[in-house]
C-alpha positions as CSV (number, residue, x, y, z in Angstrom):
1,X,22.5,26.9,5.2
2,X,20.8,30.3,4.1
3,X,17.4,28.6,4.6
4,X,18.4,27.4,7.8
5,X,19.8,30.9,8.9
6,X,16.5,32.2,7.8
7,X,14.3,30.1,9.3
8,X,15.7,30.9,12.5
9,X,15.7,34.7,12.0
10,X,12.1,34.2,11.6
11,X,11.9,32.7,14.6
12,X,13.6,35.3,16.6
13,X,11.5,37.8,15.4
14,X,8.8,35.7,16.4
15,X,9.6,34.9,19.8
16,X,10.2,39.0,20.3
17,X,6.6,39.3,19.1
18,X,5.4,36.9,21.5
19,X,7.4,38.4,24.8
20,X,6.7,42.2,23.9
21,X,2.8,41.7,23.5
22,X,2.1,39.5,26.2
23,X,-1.5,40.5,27.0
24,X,-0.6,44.0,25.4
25,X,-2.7,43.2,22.4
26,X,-6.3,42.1,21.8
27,X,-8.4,42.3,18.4
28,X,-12.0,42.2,19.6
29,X,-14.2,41.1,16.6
30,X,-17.9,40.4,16.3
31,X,-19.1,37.1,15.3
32,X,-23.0,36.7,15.0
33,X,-25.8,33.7,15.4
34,X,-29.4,33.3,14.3
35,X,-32.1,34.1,17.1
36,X,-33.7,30.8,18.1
37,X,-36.5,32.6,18.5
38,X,-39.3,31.3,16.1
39,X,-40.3,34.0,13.4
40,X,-37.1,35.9,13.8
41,X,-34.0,36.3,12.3
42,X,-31.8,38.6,10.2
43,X,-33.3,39.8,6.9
44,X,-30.0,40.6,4.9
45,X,-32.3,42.7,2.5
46,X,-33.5,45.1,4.7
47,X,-30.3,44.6,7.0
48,X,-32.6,44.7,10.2
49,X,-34.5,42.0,12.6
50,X,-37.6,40.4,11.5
51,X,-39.0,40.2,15.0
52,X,-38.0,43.6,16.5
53,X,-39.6,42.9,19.6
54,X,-38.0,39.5,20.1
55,X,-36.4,39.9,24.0
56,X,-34.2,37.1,23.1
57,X,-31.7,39.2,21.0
58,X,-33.3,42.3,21.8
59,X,-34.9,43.2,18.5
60,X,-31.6,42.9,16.8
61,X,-32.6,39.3,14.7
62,X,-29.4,38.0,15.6
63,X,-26.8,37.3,18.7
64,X,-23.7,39.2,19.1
65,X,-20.7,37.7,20.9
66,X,-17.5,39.4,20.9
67,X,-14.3,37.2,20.6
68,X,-10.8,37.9,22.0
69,X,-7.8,37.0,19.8
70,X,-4.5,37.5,21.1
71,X,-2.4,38.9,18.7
72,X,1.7,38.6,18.8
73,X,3.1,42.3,17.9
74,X,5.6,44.8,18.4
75,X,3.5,48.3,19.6
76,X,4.9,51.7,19.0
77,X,2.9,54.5,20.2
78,X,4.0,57.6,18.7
79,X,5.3,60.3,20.8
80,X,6.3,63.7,20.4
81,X,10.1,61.9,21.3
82,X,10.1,59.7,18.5
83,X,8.9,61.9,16.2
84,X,12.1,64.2,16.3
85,X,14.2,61.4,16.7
86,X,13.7,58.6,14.1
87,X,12.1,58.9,10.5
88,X,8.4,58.3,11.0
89,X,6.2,56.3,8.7
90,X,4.8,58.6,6.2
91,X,1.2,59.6,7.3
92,X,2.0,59.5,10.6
93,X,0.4,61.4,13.5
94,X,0.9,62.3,16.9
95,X,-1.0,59.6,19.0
96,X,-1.0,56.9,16.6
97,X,0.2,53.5,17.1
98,X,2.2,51.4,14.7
99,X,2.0,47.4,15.3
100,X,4.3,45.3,13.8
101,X,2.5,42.2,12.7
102,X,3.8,38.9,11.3
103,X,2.1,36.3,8.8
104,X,-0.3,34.5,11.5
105,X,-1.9,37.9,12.8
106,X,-2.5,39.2,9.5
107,X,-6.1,37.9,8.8
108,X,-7.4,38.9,12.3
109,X,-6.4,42.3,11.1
110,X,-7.4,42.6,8.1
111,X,-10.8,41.1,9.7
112,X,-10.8,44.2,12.1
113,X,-10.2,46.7,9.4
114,X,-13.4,44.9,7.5
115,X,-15.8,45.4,10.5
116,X,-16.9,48.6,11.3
117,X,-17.5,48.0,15.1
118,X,-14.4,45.4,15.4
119,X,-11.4,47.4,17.1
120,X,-8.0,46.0,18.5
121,X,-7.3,46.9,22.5
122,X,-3.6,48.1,23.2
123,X,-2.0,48.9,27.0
124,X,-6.0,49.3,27.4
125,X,-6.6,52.0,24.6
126,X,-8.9,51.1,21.7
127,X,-7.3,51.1,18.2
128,X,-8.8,50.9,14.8
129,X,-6.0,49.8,11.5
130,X,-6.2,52.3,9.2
131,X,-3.6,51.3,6.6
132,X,-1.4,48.1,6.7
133,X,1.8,48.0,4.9
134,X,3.9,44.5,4.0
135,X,7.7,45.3,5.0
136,X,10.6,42.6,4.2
137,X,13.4,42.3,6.6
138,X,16.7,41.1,5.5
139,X,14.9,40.3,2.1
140,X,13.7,36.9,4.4
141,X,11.2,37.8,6.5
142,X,7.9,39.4,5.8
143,X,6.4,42.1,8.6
144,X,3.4,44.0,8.3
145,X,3.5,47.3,9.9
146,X,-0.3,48.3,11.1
147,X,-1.0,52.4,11.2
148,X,-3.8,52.3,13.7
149,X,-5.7,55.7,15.3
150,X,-7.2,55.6,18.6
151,X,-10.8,54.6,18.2
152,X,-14.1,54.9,19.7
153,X,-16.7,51.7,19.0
154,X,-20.0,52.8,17.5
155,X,-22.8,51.3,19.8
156,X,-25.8,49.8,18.5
């Protein structure tokens, strides 16, 4: 019964997820391909193009496509409001946002955090995680709360 109970806690938090962040949020990461080019490419030693001239992926030895995920999250921006009114997160700043993640959104995060130029878009700001931090409710179901700052992309 407990396991039963549980499973459709989860659920509900879930389904929450799913109805608050419709659209709301979306981790752009970078994913990268060779250069068909002949003679060019990605030399990982000098972390540069071989071909720099190449016009096919502009001198960058590779090609860059950004890719959408749509992630399911609760998104709290942080107001002067809730500040006063509710015990904040310890580190928390004016401006910040705080997603509430669950299990299946966690690797696209932590894939975010990993890549410098990767960002997640929220009510059309740009976000970069800065800490994420595992929280347990009703000792059943696992959260992660993501601390993220509002973020420019660096262009290259």
């Amino acid at each position: 019964m407990l396991d039963y109970w549980a499973q459709n806690l989860q659920k509900s938090f879930d389904d929450t997820r799913r109805n608050e962040s419709a659209g709301r949020v979306v981790a752009m990461l970078l994913t990268y391909t060779a250069c068909p080019t002949v003679g060019c490419g990605w030399d990982p030693i000098t972390q540069s193009a071989i071909l720099t001239g190449d016009p096919v992926c502009k001198g960058r030895g590779r090609i860059e496509t950004w890719v959408r995920y749509n992630l399911r999250a609760r998104v709290m921006w942080v107001e002067q409001a809730k500040m006063d009114f509710f015990v904040p997160t310890p580190g928390i700043m004016m401006g910040q946002c705080v997603l509430t993640v669950g299990q299946k959104e966690i690797d696209v995060i932590n894939a975010v955090i990993a890549d410098q130029r990767a960002y997640i878009q929220v009510d059309n700001r740009k976000v970069k995680p800065s800490s994420v931090q595992q929280t347990v409710v009703s000792n059943m179901i696992f959260e992660w709360e993501v601390l993220c700052n509002v973020f420019t992309p660096p262009s290259m």
